[in-house]
N, C-alpha and C positions, 0 to 999 in steps of 0.2 A: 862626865867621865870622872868619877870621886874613885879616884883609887885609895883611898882610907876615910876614917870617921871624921878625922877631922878636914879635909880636903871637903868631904860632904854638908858637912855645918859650917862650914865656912861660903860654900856655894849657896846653900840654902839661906842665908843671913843676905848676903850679896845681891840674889835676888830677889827678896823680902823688900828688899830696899829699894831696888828697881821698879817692884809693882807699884809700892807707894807713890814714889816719885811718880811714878807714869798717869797715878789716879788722882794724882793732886796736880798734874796738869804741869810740872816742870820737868819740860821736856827734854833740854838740853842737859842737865844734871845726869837724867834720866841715861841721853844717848852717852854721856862719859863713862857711867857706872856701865853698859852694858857693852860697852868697849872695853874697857878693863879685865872685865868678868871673861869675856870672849877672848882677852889675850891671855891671860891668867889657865884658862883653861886650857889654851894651847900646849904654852908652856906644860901645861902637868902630862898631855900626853907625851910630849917632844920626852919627857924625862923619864916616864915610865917606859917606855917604846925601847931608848936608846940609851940609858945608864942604870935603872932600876933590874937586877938579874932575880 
């Protein structure tokens, strides 16, 4: 949910890095970064939802 370009390249880079991680077999780095990402993303809808008009 990239509600702007950079929210989008920034998700896009985020998990760019996930897949690496995931393919090179560090898993637990891997589950950080896509915890992060997952809360991050949250957040942006929580913000566009309920203070972005």
């Amino acid at each position: 949910m990239a509600s702007s370009k950079f929210s989008a390249i920034f998700f896009f880079i985020l998990y760019s890095v996930l897949l690496f991680l995931v393919l090179t077999m560090h898993n637990m780095a891997a589950m950080i970064i896509m915890g992060i990402g997952m809360f991050l993303e949250g957040c942006e809808g929580l913000y566009c939802n309920f203070f972005k008009h």
